[in-house]
FILO-501221 format. One record per atom (N, C-alpha, C, O): residue number from 1; residue in one letter; x negated, y, z negated. Coordinates in nm, 3 decimals. Each point is the difference from the previous one (the first is absolute). Layout:
# residues N
{resi NUM&resn a&u X&v Y&w Z}
...
# end
This chain:
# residues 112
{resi 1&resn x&u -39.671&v 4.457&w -1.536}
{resi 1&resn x&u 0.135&v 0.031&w 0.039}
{resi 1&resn x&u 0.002&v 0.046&w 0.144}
{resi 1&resn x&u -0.110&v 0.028&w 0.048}
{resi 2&resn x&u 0.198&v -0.017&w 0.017}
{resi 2&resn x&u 0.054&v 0.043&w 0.111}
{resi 2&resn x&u 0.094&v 0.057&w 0.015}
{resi 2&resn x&u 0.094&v -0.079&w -0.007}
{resi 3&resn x&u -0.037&v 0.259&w 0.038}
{resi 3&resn x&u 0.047&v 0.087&w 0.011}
{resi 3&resn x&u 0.168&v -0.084&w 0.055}
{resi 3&resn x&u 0.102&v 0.019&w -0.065}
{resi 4&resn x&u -0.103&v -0.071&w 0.139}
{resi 4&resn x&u 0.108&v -0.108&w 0.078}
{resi 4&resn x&u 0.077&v -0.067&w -0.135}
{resi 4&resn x&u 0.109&v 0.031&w -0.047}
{resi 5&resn x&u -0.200&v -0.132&w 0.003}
{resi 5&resn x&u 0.032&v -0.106&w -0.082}
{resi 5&resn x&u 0.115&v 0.024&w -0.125}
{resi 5&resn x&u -0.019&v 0.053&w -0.109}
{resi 6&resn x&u 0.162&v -0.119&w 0.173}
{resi 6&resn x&u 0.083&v 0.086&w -0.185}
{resi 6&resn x&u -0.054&v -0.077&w -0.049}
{resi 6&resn x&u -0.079&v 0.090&w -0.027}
{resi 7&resn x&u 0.016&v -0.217&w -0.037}
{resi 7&resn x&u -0.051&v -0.014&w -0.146}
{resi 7&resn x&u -0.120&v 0.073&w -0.081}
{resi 7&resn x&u -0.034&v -0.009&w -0.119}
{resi 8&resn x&u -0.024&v 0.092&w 0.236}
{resi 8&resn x&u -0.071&v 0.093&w -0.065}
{resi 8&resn x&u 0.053&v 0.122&w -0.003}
{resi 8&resn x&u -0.067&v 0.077&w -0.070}
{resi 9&resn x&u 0.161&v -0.029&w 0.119}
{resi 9&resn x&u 0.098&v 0.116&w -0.043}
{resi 9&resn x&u 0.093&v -0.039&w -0.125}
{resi 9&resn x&u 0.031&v 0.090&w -0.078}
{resi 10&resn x&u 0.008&v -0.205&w 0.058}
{resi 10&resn x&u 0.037&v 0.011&w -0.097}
{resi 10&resn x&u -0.045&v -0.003&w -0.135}
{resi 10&resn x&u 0.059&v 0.018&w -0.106}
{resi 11&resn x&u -0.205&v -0.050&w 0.142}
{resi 11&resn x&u -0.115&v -0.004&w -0.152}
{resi 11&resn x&u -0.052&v 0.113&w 0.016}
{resi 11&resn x&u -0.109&v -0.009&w -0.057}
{resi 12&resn x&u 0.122&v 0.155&w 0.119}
{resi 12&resn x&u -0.077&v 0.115&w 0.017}
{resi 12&resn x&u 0.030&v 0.052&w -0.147}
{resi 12&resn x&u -0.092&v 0.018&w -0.080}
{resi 13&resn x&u 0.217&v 0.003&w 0.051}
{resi 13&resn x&u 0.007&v 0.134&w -0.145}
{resi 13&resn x&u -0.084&v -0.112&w -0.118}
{resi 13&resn x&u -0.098&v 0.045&w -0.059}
{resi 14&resn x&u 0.138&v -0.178&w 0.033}
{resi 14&resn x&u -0.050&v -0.058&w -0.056}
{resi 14&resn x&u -0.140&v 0.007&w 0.008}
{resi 14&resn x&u -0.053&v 0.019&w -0.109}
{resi 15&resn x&u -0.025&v -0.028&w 0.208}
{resi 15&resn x&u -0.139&v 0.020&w 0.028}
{resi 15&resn x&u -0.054&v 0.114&w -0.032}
{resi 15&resn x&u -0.108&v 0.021&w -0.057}
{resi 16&resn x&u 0.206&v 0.069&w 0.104}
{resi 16&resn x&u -0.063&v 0.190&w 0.002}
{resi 16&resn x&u -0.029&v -0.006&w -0.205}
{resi 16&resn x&u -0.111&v 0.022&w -0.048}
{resi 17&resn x&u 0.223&v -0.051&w -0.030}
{resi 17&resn x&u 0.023&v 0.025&w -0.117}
{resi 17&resn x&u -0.140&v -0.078&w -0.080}
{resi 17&resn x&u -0.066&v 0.060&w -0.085}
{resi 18&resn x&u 0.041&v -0.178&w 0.121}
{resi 18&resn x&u -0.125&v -0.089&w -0.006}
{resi 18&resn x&u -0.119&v 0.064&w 0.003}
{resi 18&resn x&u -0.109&v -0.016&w -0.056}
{resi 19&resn x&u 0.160&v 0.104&w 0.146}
{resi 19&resn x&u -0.156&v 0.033&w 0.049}
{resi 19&resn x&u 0.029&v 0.190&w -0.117}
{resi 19&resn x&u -0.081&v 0.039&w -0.084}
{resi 20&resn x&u 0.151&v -0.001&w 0.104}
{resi 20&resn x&u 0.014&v 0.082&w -0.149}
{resi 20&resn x&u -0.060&v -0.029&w -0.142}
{resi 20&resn x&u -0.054&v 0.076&w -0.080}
{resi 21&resn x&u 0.086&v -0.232&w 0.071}
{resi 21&resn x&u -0.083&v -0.001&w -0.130}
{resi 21&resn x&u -0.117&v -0.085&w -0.001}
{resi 21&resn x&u -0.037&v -0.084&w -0.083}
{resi 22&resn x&u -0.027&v 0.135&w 0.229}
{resi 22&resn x&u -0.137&v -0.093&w 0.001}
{resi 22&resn x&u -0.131&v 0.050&w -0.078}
{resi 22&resn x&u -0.106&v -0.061&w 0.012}
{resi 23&resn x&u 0.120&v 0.188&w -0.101}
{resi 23&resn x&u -0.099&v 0.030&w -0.065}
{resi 23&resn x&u 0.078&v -0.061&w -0.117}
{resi 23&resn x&u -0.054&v -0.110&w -0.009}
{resi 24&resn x&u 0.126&v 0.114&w -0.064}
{resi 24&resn x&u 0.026&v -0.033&w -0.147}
{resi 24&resn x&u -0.018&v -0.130&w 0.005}
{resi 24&resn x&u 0.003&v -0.063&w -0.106}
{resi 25&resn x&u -0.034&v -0.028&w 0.274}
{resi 25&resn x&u 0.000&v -0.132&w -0.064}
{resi 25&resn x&u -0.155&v -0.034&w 0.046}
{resi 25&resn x&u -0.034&v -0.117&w 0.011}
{resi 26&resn x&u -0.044&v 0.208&w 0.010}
{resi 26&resn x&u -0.125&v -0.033&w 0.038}
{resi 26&resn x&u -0.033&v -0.025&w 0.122}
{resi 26&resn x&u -0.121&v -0.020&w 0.015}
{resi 27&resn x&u 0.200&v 0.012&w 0.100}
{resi 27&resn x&u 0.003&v -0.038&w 0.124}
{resi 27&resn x&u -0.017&v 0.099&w 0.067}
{resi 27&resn x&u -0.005&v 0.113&w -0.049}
{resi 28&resn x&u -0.009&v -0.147&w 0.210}
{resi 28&resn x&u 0.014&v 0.077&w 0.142}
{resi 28&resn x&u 0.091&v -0.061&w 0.056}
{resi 28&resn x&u -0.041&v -0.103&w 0.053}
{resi 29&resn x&u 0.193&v 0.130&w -0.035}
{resi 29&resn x&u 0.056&v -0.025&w 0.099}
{resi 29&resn x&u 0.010&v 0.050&w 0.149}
{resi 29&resn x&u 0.035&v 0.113&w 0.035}
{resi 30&resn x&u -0.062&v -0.191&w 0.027}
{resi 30&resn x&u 0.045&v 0.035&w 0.173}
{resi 30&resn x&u 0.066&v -0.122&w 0.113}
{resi 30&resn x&u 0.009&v -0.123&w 0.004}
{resi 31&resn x&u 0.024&v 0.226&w 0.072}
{resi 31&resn x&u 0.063&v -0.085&w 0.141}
{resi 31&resn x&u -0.093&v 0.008&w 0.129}
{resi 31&resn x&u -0.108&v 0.055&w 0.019}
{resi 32&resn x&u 0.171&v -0.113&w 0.041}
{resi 32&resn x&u -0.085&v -0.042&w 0.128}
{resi 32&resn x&u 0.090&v -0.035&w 0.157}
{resi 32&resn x&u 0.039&v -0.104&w 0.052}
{resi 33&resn x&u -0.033&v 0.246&w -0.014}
{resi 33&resn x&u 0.126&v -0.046&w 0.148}
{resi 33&resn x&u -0.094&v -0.091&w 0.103}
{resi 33&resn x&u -0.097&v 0.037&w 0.065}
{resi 34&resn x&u 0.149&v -0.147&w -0.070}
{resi 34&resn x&u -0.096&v -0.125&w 0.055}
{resi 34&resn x&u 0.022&v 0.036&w 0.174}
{resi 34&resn x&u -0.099&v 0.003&w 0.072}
{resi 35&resn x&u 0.206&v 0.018&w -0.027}
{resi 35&resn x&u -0.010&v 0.081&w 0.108}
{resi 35&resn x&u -0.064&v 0.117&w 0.078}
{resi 35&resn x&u 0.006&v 0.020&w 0.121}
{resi 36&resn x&u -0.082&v 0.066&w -0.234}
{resi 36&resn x&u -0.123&v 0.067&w 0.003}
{resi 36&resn x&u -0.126&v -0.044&w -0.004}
{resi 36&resn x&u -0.098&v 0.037&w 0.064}
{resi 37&resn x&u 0.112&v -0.136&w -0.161}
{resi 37&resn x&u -0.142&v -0.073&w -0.047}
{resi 37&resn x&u -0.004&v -0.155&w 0.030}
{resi 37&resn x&u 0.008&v -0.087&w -0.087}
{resi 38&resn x&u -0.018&v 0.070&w 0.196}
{resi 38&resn x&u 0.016&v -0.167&w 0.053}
{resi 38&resn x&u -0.128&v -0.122&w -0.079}
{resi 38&resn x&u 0.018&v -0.116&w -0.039}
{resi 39&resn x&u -0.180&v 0.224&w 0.041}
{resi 39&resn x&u -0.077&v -0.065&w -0.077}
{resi 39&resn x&u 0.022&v -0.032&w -0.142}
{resi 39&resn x&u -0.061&v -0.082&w -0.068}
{resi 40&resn x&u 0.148&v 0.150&w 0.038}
{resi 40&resn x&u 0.030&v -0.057&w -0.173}
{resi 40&resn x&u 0.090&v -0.112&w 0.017}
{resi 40&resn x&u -0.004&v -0.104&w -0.066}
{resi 41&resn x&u 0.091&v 0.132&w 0.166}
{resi 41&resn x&u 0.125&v -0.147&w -0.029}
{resi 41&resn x&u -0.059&v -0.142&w 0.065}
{resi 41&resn x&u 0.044&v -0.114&w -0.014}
{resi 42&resn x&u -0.137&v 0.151&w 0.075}
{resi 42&resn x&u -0.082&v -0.092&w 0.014}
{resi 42&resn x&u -0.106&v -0.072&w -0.107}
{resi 42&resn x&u -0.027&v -0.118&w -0.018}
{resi 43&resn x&u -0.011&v 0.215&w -0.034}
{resi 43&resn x&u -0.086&v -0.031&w -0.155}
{resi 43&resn x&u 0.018&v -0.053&w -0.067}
{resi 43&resn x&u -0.057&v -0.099&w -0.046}
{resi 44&resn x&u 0.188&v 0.177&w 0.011}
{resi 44&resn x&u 0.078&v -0.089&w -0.111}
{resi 44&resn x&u 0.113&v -0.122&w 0.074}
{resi 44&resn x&u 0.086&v -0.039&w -0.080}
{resi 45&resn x&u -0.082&v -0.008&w 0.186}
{resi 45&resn x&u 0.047&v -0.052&w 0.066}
{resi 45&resn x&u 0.188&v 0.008&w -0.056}
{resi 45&resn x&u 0.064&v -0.092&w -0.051}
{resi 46&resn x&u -0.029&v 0.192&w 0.075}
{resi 46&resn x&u 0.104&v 0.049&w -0.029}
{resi 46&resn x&u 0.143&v -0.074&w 0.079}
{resi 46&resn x&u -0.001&v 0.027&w 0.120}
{resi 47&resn x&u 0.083&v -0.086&w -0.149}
{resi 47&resn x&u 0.041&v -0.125&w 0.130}
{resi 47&resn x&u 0.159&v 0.058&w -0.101}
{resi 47&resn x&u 0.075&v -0.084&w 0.050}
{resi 48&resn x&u 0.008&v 0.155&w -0.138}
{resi 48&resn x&u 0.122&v 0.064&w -0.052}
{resi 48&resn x&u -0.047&v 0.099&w -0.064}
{resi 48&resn x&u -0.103&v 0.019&w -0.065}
{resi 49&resn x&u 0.204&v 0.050&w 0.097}
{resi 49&resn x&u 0.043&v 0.149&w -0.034}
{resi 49&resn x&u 0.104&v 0.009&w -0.110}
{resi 49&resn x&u 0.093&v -0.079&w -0.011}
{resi 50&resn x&u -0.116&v 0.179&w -0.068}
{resi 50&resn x&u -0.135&v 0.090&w -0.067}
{resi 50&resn x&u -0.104&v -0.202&w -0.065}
{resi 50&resn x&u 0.035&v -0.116&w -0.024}
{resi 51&resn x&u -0.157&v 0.192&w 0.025}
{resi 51&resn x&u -0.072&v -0.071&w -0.063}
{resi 51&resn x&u -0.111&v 0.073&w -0.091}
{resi 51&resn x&u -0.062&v 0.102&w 0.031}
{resi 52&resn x&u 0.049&v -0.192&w -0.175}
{resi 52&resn x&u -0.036&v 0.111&w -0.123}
{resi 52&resn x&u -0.106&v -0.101&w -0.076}
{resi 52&resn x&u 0.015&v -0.105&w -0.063}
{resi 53&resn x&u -0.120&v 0.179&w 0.097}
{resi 53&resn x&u -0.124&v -0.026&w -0.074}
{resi 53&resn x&u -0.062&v 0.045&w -0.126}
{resi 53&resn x&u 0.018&v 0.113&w -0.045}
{resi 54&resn x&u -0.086&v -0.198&w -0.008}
{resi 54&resn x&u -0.021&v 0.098&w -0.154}
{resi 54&resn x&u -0.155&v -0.057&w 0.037}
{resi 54&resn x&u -0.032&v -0.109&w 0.046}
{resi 55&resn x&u -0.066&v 0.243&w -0.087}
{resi 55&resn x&u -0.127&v -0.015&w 0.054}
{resi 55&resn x&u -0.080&v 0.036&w -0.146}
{resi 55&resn x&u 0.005&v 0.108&w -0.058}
{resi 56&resn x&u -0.074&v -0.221&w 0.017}
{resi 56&resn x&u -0.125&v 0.095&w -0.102}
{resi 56&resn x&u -0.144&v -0.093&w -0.031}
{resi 56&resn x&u -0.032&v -0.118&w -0.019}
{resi 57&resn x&u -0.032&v 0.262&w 0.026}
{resi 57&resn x&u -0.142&v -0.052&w -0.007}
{resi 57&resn x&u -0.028&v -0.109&w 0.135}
{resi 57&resn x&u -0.057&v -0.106&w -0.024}
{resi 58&resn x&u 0.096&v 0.137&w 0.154}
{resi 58&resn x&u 0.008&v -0.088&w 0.122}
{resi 58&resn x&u 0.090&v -0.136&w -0.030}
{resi 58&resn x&u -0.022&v -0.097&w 0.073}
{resi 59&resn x&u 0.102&v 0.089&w -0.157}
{resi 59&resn x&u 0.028&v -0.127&w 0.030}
{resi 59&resn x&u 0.136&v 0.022&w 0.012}
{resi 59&resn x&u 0.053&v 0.069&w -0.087}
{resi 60&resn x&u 0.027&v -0.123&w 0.194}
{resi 60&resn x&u 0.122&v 0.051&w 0.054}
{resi 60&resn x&u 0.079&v -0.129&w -0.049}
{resi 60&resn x&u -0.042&v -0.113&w -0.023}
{resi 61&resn x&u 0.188&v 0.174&w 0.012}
{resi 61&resn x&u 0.143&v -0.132&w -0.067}
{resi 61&resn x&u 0.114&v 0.044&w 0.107}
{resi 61&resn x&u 0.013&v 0.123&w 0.000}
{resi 62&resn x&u 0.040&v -0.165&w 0.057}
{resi 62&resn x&u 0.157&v 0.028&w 0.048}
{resi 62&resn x&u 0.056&v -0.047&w -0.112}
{resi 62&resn x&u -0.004&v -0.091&w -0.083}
{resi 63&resn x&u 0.082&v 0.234&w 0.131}
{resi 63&resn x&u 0.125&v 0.006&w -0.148}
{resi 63&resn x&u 0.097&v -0.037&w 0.100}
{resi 63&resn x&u 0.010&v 0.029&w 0.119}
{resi 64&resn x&u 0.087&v -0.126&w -0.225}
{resi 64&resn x&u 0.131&v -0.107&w 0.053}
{resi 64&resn x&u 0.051&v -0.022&w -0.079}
{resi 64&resn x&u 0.027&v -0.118&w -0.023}
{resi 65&resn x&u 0.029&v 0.258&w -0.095}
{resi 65&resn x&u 0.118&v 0.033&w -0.088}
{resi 65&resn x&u 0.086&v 0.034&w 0.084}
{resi 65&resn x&u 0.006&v -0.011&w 0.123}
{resi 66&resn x&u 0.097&v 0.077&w -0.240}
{resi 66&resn x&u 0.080&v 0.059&w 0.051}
{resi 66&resn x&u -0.043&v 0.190&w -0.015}
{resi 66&resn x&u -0.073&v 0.048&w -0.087}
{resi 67&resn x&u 0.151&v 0.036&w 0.210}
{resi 67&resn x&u -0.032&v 0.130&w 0.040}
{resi 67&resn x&u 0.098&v 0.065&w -0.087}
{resi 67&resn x&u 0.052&v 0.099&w 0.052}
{resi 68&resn x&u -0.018&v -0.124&w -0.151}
{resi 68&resn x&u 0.039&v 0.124&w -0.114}
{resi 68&resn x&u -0.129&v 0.105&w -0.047}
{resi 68&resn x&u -0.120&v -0.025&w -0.006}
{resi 69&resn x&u 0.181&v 0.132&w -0.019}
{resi 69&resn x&u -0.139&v 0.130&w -0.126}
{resi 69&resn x&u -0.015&v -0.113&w -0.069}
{resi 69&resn x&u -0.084&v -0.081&w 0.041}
{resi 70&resn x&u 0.145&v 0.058&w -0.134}
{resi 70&resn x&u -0.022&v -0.081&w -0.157}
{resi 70&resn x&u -0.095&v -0.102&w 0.033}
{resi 70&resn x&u -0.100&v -0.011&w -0.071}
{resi 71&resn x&u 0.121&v -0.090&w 0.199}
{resi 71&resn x&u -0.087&v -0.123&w 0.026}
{resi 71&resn x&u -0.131&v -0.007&w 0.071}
{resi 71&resn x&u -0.068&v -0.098&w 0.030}
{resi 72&resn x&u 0.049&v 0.225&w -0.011}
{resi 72&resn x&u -0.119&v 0.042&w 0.075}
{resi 72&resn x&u -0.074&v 0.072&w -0.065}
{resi 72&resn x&u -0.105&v 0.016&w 0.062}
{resi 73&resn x&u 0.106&v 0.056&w -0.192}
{resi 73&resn x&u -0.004&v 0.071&w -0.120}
{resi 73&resn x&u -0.027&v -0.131&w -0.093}
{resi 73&resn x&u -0.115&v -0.004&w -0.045}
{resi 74&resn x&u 0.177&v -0.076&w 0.018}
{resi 74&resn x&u -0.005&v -0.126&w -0.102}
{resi 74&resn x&u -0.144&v -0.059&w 0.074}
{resi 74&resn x&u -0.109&v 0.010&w -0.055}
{resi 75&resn x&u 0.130&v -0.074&w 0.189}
{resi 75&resn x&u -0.140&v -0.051&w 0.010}
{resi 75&resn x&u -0.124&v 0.066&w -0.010}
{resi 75&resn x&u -0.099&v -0.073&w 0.008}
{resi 76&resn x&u 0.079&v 0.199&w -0.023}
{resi 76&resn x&u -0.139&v 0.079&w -0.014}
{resi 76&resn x&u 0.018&v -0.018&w -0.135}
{resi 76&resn x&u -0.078&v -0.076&w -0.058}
{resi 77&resn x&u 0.175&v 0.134&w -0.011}
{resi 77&resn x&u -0.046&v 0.046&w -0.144}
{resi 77&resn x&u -0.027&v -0.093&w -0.093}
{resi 77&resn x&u -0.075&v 0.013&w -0.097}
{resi 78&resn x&u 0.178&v -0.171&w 0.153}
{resi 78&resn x&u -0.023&v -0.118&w -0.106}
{resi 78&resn x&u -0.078&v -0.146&w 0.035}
{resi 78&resn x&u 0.000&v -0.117&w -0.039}
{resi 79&resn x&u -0.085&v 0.227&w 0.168}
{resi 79&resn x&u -0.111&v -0.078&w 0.067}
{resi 79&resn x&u 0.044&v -0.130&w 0.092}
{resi 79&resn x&u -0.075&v -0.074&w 0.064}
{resi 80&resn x&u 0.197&v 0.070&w -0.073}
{resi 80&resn x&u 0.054&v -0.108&w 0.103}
{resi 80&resn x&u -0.127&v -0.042&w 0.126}
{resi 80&resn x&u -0.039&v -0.114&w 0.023}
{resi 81&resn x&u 0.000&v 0.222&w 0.035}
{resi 81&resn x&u -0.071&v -0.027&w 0.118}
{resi 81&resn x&u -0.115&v -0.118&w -0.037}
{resi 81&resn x&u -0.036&v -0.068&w 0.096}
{resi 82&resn x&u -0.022&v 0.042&w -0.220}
{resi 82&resn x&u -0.076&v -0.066&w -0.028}
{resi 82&resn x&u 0.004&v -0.159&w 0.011}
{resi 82&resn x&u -0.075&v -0.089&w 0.039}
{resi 83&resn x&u 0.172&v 0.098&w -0.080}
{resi 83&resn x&u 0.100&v -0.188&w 0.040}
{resi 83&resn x&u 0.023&v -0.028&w 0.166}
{resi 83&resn x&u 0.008&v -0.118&w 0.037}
{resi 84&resn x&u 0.001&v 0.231&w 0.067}
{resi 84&resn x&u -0.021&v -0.039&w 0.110}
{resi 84&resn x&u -0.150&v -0.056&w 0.053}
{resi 84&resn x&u -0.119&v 0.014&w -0.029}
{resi 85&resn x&u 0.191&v -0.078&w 0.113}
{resi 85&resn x&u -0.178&v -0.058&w 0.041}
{resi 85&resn x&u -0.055&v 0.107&w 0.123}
{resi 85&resn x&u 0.094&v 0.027&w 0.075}
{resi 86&resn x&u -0.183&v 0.019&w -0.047}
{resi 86&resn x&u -0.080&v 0.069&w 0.067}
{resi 86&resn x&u 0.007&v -0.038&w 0.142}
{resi 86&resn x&u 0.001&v -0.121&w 0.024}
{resi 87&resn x&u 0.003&v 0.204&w 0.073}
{resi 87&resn x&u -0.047&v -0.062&w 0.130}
{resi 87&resn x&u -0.095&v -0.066&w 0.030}
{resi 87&resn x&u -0.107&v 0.044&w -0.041}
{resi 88&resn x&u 0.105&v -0.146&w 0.104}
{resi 88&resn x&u -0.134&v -0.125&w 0.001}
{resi 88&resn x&u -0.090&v 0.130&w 0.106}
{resi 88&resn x&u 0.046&v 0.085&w 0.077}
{resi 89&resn x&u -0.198&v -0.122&w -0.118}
{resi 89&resn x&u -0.078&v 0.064&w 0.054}
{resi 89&resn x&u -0.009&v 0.020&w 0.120}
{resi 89&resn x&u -0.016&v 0.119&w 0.031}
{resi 90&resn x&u 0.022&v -0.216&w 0.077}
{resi 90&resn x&u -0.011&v 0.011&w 0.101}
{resi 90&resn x&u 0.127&v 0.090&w 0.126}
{resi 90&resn x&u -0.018&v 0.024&w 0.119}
{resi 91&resn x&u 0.146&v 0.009&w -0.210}
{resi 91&resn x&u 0.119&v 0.048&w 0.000}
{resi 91&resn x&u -0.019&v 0.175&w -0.048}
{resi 91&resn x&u 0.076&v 0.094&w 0.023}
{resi 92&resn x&u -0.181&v -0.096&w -0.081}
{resi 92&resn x&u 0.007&v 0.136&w -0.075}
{resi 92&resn x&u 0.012&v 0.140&w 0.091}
{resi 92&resn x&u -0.077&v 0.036&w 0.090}
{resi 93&resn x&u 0.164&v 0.015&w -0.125}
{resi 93&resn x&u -0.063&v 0.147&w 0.107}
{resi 93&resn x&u -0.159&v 0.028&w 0.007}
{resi 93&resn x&u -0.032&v 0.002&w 0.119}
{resi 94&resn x&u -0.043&v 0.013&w -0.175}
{resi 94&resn x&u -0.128&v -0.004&w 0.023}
{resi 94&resn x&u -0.072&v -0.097&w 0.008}
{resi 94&resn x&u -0.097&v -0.011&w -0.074}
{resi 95&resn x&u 0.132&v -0.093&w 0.179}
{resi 95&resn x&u -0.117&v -0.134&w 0.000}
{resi 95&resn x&u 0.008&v 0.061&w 0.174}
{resi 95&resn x&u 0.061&v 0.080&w 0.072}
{resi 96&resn x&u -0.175&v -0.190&w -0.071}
{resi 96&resn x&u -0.046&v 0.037&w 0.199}
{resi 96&resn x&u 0.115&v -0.035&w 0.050}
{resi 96&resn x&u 0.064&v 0.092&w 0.051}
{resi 97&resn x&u 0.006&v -0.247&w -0.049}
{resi 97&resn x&u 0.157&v -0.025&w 0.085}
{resi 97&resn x&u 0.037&v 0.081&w 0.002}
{resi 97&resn x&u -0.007&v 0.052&w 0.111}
{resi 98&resn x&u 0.083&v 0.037&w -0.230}
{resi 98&resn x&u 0.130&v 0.064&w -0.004}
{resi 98&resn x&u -0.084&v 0.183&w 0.101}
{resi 98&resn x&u 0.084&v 0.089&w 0.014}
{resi 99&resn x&u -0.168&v -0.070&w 0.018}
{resi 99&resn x&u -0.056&v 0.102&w 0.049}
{resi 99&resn x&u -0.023&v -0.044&w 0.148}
{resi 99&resn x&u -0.020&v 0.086&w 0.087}
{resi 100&resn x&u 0.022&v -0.205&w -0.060}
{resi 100&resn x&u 0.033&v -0.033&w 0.106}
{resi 100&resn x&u 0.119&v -0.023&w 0.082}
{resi 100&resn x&u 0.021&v 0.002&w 0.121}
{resi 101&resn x&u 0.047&v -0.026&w -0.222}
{resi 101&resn x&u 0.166&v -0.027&w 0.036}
{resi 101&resn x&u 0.066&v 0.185&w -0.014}
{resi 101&resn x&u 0.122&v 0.006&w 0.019}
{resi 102&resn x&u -0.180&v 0.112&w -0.045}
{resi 102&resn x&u 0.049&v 0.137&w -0.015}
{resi 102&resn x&u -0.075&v 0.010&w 0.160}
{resi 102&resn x&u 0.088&v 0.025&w 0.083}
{resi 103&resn x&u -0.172&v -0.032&w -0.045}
{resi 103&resn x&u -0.050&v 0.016&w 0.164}
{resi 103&resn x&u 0.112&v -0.082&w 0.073}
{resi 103&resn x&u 0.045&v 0.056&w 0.101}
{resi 104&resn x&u 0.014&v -0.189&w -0.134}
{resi 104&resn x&u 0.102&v -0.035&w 0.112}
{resi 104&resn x&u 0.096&v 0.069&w -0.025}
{resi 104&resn x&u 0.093&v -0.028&w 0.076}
{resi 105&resn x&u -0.054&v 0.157&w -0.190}
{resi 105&resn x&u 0.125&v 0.003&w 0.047}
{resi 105&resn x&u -0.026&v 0.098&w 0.005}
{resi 105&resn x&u 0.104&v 0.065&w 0.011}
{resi 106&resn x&u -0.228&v 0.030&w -0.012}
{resi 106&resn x&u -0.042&v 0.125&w 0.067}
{resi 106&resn x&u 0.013&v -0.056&w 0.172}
{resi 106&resn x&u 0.047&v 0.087&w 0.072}
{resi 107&resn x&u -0.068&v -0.167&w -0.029}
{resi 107&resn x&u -0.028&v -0.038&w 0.158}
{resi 107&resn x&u 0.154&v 0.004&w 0.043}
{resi 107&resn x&u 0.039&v 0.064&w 0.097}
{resi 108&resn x&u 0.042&v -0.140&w -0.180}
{resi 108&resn x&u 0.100&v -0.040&w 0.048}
{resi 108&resn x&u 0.087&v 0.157&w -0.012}
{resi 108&resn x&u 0.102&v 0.020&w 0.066}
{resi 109&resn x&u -0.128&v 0.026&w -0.108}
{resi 109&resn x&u 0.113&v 0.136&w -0.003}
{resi 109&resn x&u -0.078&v 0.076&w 0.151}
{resi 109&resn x&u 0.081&v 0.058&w 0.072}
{resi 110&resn x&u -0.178&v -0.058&w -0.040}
{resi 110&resn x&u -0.083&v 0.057&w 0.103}
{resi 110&resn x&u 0.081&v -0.081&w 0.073}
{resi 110&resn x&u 0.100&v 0.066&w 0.029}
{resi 111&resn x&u -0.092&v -0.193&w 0.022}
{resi 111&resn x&u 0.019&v -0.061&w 0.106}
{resi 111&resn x&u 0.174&v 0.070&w 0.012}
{resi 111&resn x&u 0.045&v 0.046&w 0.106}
{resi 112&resn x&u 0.027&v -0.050&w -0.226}
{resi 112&resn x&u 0.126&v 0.014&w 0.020}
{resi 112&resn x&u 0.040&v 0.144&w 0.104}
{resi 112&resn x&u 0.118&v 0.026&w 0.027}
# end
């Protein structure tokens, strides 16, 4: 997210509440002000705002529901995330590319 961005102001209470019931659903929820952290939006090659990852056991999904409690709550609990397909490896936040592509946009915020 980005502090600026209304589509991530307007998913904040929704998010905050999410992240309220991230122990009853087994999870860690968090955010990430990509404007602070340029090497992550680079990682995850972050290209729209808000953008929402579901991460387990290293293998990462962009989530591309819809941002209701109920639908973000439904995909953990009734395993939805499983039917998504995974980020291809070479795409992954943790492969060498994508750690290379968090240094260009570590550089590029330097240059700015």
């Amino acid at each position: 997210y980005a502090p600026w961005c209304p589509a991530c102001q307007q998913i904040e209470a929704t998010w905050e509440s999410f992240a309220k019931e991230s122990e009853r659903l087994g999870i860690t929820v968090g955010k990430v002000d990509v404007t602070q952290e340029p090497g992550l939006s680079g990682r995850f090659f972050v290209t729209t705002l808000p953008t929402i990852y579901h991460a387990n056991d290293g293998v990462f999904r962009r989530y591309r529901g819809s941002r209701t409690l109920e639908d973000l709550q439904g995909y953990i609990l009734e395993r939805k995330w499983e039917a998504v397909e995974p980020v291809a490896g070479w795409k992954s936040p943790s492969s060498i590319m994508m750690h290379g592509m968090a240094g260009l946009f570590h550089f590029s915020g330097w240059i700015r």
